[in-house]
Structure formats: structure tokens, C-alpha cells
C-alpha positions as MATLAB code, in Angstrom:
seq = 'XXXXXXXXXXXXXXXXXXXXXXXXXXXXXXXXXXXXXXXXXXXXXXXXXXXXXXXXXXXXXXXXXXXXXXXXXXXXXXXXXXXXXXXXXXXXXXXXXXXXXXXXXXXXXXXXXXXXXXXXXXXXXXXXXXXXXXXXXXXXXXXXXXXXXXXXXXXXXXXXXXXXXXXXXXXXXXXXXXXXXXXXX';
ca = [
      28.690  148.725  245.230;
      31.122  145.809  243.891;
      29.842  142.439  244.329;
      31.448  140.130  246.791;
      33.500  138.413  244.499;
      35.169  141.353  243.298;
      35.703  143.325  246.260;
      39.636  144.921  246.967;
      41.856  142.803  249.277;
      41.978  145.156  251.668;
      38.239  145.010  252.308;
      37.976  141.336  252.313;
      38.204  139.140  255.906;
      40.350  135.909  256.582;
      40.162  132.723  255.044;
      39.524  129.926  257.180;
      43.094  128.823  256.208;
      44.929  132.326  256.834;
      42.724  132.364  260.227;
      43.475  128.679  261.619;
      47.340  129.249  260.524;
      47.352  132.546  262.672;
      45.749  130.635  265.939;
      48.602  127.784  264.923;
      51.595  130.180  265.381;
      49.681  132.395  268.100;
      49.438  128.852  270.237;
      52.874  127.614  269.182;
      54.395  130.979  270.908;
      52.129  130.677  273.676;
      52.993  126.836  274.507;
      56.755  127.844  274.460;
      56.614  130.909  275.966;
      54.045  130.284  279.130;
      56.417  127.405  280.677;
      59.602  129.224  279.582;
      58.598  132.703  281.546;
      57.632  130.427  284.466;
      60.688  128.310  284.808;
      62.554  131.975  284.351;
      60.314  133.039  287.287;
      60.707  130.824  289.656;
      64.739  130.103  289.029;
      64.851  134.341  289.826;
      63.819  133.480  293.297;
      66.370  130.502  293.924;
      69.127  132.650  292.082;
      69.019  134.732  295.370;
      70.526  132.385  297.216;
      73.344  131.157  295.057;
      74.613  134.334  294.038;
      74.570  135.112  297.914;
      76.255  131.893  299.113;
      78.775  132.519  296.660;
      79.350  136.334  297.861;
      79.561  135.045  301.165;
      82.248  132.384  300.847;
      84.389  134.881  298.635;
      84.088  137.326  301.372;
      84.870  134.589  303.995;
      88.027  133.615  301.727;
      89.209  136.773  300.939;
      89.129  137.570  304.618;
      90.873  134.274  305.391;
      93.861  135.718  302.824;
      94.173  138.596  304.165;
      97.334  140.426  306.443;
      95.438  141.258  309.976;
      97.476  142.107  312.783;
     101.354  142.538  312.912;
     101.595  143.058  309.215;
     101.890  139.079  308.485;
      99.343  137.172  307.089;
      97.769  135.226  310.049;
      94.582  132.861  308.572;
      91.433  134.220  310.164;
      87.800  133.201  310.293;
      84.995  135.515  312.138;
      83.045  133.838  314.688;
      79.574  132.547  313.712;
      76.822  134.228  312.144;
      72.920  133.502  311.877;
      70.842  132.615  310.994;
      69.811  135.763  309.462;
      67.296  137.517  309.375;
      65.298  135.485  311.900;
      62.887  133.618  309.326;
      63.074  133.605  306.127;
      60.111  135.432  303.827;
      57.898  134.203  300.974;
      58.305  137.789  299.708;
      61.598  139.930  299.805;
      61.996  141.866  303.039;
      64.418  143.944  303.972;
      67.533  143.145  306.216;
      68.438  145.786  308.713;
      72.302  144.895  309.929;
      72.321  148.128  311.638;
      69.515  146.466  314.111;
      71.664  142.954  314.881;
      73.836  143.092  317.914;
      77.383  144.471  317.254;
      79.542  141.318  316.996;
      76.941  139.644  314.209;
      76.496  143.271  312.396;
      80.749  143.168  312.607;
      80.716  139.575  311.156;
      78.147  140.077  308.420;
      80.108  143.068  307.200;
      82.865  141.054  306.860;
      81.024  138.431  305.012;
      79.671  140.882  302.593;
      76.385  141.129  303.355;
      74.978  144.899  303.456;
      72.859  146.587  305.058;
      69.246  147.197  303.894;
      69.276  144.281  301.462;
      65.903  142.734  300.571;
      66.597  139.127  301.273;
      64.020  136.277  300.714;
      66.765  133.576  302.376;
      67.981  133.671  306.539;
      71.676  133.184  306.126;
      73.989  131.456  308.042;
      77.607  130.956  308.453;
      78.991  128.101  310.330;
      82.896  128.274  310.476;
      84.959  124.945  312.003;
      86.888  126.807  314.080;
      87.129  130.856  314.331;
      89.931  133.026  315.331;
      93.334  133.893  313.775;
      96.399  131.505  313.196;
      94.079  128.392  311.907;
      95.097  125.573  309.812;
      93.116  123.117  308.556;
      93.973  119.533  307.174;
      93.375  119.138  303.369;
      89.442  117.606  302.366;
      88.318  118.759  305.237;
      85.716  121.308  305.769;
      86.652  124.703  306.833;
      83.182  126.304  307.157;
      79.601  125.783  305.965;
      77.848  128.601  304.224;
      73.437  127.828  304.304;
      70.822  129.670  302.825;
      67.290  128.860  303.967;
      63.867  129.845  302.037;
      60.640  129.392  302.690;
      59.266  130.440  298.890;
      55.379  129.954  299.713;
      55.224  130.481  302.940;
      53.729  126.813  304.421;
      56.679  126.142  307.137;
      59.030  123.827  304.914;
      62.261  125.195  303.831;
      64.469  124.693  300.842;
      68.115  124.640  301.624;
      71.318  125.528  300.291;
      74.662  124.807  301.374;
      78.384  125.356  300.244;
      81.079  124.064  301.442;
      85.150  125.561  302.229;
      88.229  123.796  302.392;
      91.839  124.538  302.593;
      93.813  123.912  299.043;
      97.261  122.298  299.362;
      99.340  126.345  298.792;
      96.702  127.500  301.697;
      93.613  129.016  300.066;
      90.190  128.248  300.641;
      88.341  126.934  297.888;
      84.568  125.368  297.397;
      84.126  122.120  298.581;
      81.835  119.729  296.839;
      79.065  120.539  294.776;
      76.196  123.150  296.112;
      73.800  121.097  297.535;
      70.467  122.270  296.957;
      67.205  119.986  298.992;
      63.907  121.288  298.049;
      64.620  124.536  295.801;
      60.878  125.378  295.467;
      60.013  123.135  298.415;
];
């Protein structure tokens, strides 16, 4: 058997240097990583209601653009909707449309919310006025979009809200920033 000093690499161990440089990039990752997947984690469940907001108001402005009755384009709004669902969920649950009365299933479909989505938010929108033939004067609001979360489930609710106005050539555009209160409450 060769003595210790002359043993192959390849059956030798780690050096105290090779070993503490390994546990130096190991904890490097691991102190970048950890807080990185976590920020990533949470920001998934506040994405939700952005990217829904902002489905919503295109919906509601497409809608608002579009040629309804007579063949002319005539500026409508639906009525009110929400909040939906009822409350909102720490975990995703899903959304049955089909199950809401007919005028709020009718209202959501315009707004271009689906049926059987998993939701973690209760949506609501809240138009100024609703109808056909509306005009609104410039900076003002035309409707509220909200999204509402409850995202660990102790009874206080982040919020989410954007904003619609009229632009001077008659489209409806955002107005103001998002406002967010409380995103992880």
C-alpha cells in the first residue's frame, strides 16, 4: 500500500482550502438565490391582478370602440360588475361565470373574464355612467377597474385599481398610475 504522502489524486480528500472555498461559493449562490426565488414568488401572486386589470380595461375599451346597434359607432359601457367572485382566496379557486346571474355573466364576458378561471383576486368594475351614446369630459374618470386579494387569508385586503378616461380623438385610455395599497398586505 502507498504511503499517505504519495497516494494518486484521485484517492486523496479536500484540503481545508479547496473545502472552505466550496462552502464560500455554495453560500454565495444560496444568499442570492433564497431572496431572489422569494421575491419571484410572491410578485407571481400580485402579477394576477395586474395582468387582469389590464385585460379588463382593454376589454372595457375595446367594447367602448366598438359599432353596436344601427351600424354607427355609439360609445358604450356595460352596467356594473362585482365584486367577483364573492371573497377573494388565499389560494387560487376557481370562478364559475356560468353560476352568476345572467346580466353579470353577460357583463363579465364582455370584460374578458372567462369562465372557469382560477382567480386569487374578487374583481370589480365600476363604470361612471353605463349605457350607449356616452361622452365624457377630458381628465375625468370614465370607470374604475379594482382587484381585491386577501394573499394570507387574515381579513385585510390588498388593492388594486386602474383608472379610464376619454383621450381628446375619443378613446379610452389609462388614467393615472395603478395604484397598488398593501400588495402582500
Amino acid at each position: 500500500m502507498p504511503s499517505p504522502r504519495f497516494r494518486p489524486r484521485s484517492l486523496q480528500g479536500l484540503s481545508l482550502l479547496e473545502t472552505s472555498l466550496i462552502v464560500a461559493v455554495v453560500g454565495s449562490v444560496l444568499a442570492i438565490g433564497i431572496p431572489t426565488f422569494f421575491k419571484n414568488f410572491r410578485s407571481d401572486k400580485t402579477d394576477e391582478a395586474v395582468q387582469i386589470l389590464e385585460q379588463i380595461h382593454n376589454h372595457a375599451a375595446s367594447y367602448f370602440e366598438q359599432v353596436h346597434n344601427h351600424g354607427r359607432l355609439q360609445q358604450c359601457l356595460p352596467e356594473k360588475a362585482g365584486p367577483t367572485p364573492k371573497r377573494p382566496s388565499a389560494k387560487r379557486k376557481w370562478l364559475r361565470i356560468a353560476k352568476l346571474k345572467k346580466k353579470a355573466r353577460a357583463n363579465w364576458k364582455i370584460l374578458g373574464i372567462k369562465n372557469d378561471q382560477k382567480l386569487r383576486y374578487r374583481y370589480s368594475f365600476l363604470p361612471t355612467k353605463s349605457g350607449c351614446n356616452l361622452s365624457f369630459p377630458p381628465r375625468t374618470p370614465v370607470f374604475i377597474v379594482r382587484a381585491e386579494g386577501d394573499l394570507d387569508g387574515d381579513g385585510n385586503y390588498s388593492l388594486y385599481e386602474r383608472k379610464a378616461q376619454m383621450n381628446r380623438k375619443g378613446k379610452l385610455v389609462p388614467f393615472g398610475p395603478l395604484i397598488v395599497r398593501d400588495p402582500l398586505e
